[in-house]
Every structure is written in structure tokens, then in C-alpha cells.
N, C-alpha and C positions, 0 to 999 in steps of 0.2 A: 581622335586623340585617346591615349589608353586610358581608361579608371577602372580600377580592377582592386579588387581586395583578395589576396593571400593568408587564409587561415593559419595560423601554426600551431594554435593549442587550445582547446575549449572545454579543458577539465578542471572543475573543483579545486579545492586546498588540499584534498587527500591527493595522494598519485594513484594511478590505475592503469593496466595495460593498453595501450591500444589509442590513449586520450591524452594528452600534454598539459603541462597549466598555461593560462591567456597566454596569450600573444599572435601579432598578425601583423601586416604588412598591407597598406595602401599604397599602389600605385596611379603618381600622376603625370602621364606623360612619361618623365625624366628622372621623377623624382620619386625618391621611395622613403616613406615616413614608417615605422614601427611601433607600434601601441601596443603598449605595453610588453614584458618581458618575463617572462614565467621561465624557469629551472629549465635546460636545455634550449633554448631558442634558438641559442646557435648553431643548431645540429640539425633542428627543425629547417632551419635555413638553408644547409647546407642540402639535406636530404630533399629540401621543392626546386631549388636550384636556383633561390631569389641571389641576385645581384648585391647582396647588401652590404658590399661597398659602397654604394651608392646611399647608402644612408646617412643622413645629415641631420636627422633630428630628431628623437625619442620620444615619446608621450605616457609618461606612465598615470594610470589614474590613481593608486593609493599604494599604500604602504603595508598591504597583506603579502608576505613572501612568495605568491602563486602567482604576484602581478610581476615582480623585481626580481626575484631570487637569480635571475638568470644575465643579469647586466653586467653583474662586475666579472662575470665569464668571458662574455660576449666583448667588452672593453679593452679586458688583456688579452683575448684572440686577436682582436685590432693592431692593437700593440707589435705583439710578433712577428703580425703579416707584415708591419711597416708602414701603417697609415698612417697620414699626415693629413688628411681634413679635418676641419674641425668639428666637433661634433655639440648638440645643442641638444638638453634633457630637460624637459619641462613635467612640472609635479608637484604634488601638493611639499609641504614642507618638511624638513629629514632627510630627503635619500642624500641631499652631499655632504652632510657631516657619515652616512654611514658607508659610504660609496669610498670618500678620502679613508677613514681608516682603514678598510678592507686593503687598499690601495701602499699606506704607509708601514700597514702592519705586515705585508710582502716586499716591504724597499722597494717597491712599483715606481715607475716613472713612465706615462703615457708620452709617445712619441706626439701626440695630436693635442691642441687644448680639448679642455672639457668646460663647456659655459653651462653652469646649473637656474632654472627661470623658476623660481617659486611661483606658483598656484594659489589663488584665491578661491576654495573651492565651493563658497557662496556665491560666486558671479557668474552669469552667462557674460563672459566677455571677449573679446578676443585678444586671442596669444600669442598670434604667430602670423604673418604672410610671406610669402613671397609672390614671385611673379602670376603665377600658376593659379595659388591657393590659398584662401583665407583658412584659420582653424579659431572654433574659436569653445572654450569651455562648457560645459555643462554640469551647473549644480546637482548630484544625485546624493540620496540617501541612504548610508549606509553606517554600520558602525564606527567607521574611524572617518576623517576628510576625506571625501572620496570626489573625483571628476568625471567625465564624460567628455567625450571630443565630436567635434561639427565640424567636418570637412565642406567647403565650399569652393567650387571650380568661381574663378572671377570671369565677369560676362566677356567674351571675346569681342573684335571689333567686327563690325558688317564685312560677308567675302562682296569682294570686285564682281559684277560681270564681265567675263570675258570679251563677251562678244562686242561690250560697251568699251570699253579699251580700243578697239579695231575701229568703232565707227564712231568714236569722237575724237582718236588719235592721243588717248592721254596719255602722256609722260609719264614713265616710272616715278619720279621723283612727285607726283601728285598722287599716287595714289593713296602712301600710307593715311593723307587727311584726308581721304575720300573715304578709305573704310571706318575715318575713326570720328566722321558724322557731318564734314565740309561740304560744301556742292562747289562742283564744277564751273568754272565763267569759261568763258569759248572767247578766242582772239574777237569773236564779233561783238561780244559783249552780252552774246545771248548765257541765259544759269540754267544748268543743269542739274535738278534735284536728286541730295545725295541719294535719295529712297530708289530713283530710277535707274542709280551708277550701279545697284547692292543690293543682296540679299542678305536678309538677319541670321546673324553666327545662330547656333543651333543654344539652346537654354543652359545655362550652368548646371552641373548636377552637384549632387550634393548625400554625403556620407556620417551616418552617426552611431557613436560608439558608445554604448551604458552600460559600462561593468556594473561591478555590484554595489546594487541599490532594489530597496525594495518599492514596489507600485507606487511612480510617483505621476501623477498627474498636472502638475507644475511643469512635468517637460513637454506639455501635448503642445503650445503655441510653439517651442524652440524646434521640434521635430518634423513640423507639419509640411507638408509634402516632399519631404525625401527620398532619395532614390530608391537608400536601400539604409536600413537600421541591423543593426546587431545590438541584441539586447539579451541582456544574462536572463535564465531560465532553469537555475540552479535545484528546483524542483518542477514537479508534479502537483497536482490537486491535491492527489493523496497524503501531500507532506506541506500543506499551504499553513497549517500554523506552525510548523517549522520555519516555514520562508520567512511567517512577520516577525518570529521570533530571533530570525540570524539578521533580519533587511536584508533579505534576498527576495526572488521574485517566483513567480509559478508560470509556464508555459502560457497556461490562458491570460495570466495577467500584461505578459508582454505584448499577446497579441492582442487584449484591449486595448494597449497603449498603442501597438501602432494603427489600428484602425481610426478610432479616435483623433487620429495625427493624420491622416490620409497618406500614408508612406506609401511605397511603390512595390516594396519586397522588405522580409523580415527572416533575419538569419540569428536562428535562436544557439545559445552556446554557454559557457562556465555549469558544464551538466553535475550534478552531484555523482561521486566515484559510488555510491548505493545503487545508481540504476546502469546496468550493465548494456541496456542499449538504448540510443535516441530520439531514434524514429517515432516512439511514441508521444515525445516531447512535440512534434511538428504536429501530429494528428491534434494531441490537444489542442493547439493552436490555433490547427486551418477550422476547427470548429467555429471560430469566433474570425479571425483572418486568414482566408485561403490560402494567399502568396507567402506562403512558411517554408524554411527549408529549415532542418536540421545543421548546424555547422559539423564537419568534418576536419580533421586533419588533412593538411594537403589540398583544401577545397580552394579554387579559385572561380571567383565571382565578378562578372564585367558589369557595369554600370554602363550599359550602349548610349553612343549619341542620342541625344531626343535630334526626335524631326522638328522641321517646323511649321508649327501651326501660320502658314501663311498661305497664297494665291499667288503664284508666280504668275 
């Protein structure tokens, strides 16, 4: 099943060539979530060649124009094309009173609803499910309310053996309660244990997003063994009492946090438009956590099946 993360923009509040402001696309499966929204996204979109029609529900973590600037574009491009799904934005508190007058102030009328979910951006809690995927907030520190997002795949049911199918003769109509933890009775009246019908679905994975916020160690229990983390790295060492001075973070400071966290991969990004290139942002990094990658433009990132730790 697909989990993949689509970069679209991981520059700073200044603009710079070459670099976008936030924004990115989670896919799961079917479904394609967006976090955050930074100035062109939709271009950004258009130019990776994401599906985002398919997009159903928006995640912005705060209210600095580098995160949002780029919505109320992306909304009335919707508009035009003729879309008619609804759409769901969830965020700390403000964007729909600014979102409505941008809106009113163009006699706009969206073809689609728009449902606005205000943000508690002191809670880890959860915000959002559907079938697929739990999301649930992340308290970070920054200058204004600011959030964080925890994707979480939900645990799937046990796969059937095949070949157990063939040699006890199960009926379709049995087996969804076989994968979903029942044991089998036989016309004899002998039971068949669910364990020996099934093999254990592969482990949920799991996705987390820290824009800006500076070194917060409160997030190490909420983050702890995650697939893969994106965590802002708006500087350098060389400019770290910049970093506490804005609550932004430093390359080595992210990748304390996610060692700390025992994450799986750490995709550093929101670079400052002062350093012209990345790559040294990852080196800093792997110093302290190996598994760094610098986020790019256009980067896509799969989060593979985990195997399973079983004995067949």
C-alpha cells in the first residue's frame, strides 16, 4: 500500500530561487492530504504531477504567510476546474475569517463547501480519521500557535492463508471474521485457530510533520519510532542563537530530536533563503543522526512496507 511523501516547498519566509515556501503532500493509498500551503503550491503541484484533485483535506500548522499564502490560489483554481468535493482545513485559529474575506472581497463563490476545524495547538490530540489514517496534532513552539501533524496508518486485519482456504474449504462469506481475529468451527465441530488461518498485516507506519518550532523535547515521547519525521532546520550551528532567538531549530538540533525519538529517517527542510545550498544542513545532521536527507523540491519519499517480525 502506497505511503509516500511529496515535497513541494522547503524554504524559509524570505523567497529564493530554486526553493518554495512549505508545503507537501502525503500519500495514503488513495488518499492525498496537504500540509501546509506556502505561495505557489499549486504550480508546485501541477509541475510533480500530484493528483491533487484527490485532495480532501488541508493541514496548515500556523499563521506565518510561508505556510498559507498559497490556499486562497489553490481554492479558486478548484473553483474554475469545477470541483465539487468537499474540502476540510484544519488549523490553528484565523485562517477562515481571512480565507472568507479574500473570498468576499473577489465576489468568489466556491462551487464546493469549505468546512474550517479549529486547532488546539496545545494538545497532542487527535483531529482527523478516516478509514486509512488517524492524524493527530502536535504541540510545537514557536512564535505564534503553531501545530505539527502525526500521520498514523490504522493496523490492518490479519492476510488469510491461501492454501488454508483450499484445505478447510472456507467460505468467502467467513473469512472477513477470520482476518478480523474469529477462529474457524468445522461442520465437525473441531476449532480452528484464528493464528493458524493468518498471517499478521505488516505494522502501521507512521508520519510526522514540525514546522516551525524551536528544540522542543516534549515532542520525543509523541515522535518515538516513526518512519520518517520532517522536521524544520531553518538554520545552521553557525546561526543557532538566531534559531532561539526566532523558535526555529538548527540541523543538529533536529537531528537530536530525532535520535532521541528512535525515528527511522529524518528529512530536514524550511531552510533559511541566507544559505544558498542544503546539503550542508544533512552533513550537520548525520553527525549526530545518520539517516538525514536534505528535503528538495520535487523529492519523493516512500515509507516501504515493514516486514514482519514473525516465523511463518
Amino acid at each position: 500500500m502506497t505511503f509516500e511523501l511529496t515535497l513541494l516547498g522547503t524554504n524559509a519566509a524570505l523567497p529564493t530561487v530554486g526553493r518554495s515556501p512549505s508545503a507537501q503532500v502525503l500519500q495514503i493509498q488513495h488518499h492525498y492530504y496537504l500540509i501546509d500551503c506556502g505561495e505557489g503550491t499549486q504550480v508546485r503541484l501541477l509541475e510533480y504531477k500530484v493528483r491533487h484533485s484527490r485532495i480532501r483535506q488541508v493541514f496548515i500548522s500556523h499563521l506565518h504567510g510561508d505556510h498559507f499564502f498559497g490556499l486562497i490560489g489553490l481554492l479558486t483554481s478548484w473553483q474554475l476546474s469545477g470541483r465539487r468535493a468537499a474540502l476540510d482545513i484544519y488549523s490553528p485559529e484565523g485562517l477562515e475569517r481571512m480565507i472568507r474575506i479574500q473570498l468576499e472581497a473577489g465576489a468568489g463563490r466556491l462551487s464546493y463547501p469549505l468546512c474550517f476545524h479549529v486547532l488546539d495547538t496545545e494538545q497532542h490530540a487527535l483531529i482527523f480519521e478516516d478509514q486509512l489514517t488517524e492524524v493527530y496534532s502536535l504541540p510545537l513552539q514557536h512564535r505564534i500557535p503553531t501545530t505539527g501533524f502525526l500521520f498514523r496508518e490504522k493496523p490492518r486485519p490479519a492476510n488469510i492463508r491461501p492454501e488454508k482456504i483450499e484445505e478447510y474449504d472456507i467460505p468467502v462469506s467467513k473469512i472477513p471474521e477470520i482476518k478480523a481475529g474469529a477462529d474457524l468451527v468445522l461442520p465437525d465441530g473441531r476449532r480452528v485457530p484464528h493464528q493458524e488461518l493468518t498471517r499478521p498485516a505488516p505494522p502501521p507506519r507512521a508520519y510526522a510533520y514540525c514546522s516551525d518550532t524551536r528544540y522542543t523535547e516534549s515532542l520525543v515521547p509523541l515522535l518515538e519510532g516513526v518512519n520518517l519525521l520532517y522536521h524544520e532546520s531553518t538554520f545552521r550551528e553557525d546561526n543557532r542563537e538566531r534559531a532561539e532567538k526566532t523558535f526555529h531549530s538548527t540541523a543538529k538540533q533536529a537531528a537530536t530530536l530525532a535520535k532521541q525519538a528512535g525515528v527511522e529517517k529524518l528529512v530536514l527542510g524550511h531552510f533559511s533563503s541566507r544559505y544558498k545550498k542544503v546539503e550542508p544542513f544533512a552533513e550537520e545532521a548525520r553527525e549526530i543522526f545518520s539517516n538525514t536527507v536534505a528535503g528538495k523540491e520535487g523529492m519523493r519519499i516512500e515509507v516501504p512496507t515493514p516486514e514482519r517480525k514473525i516465523e511463518d
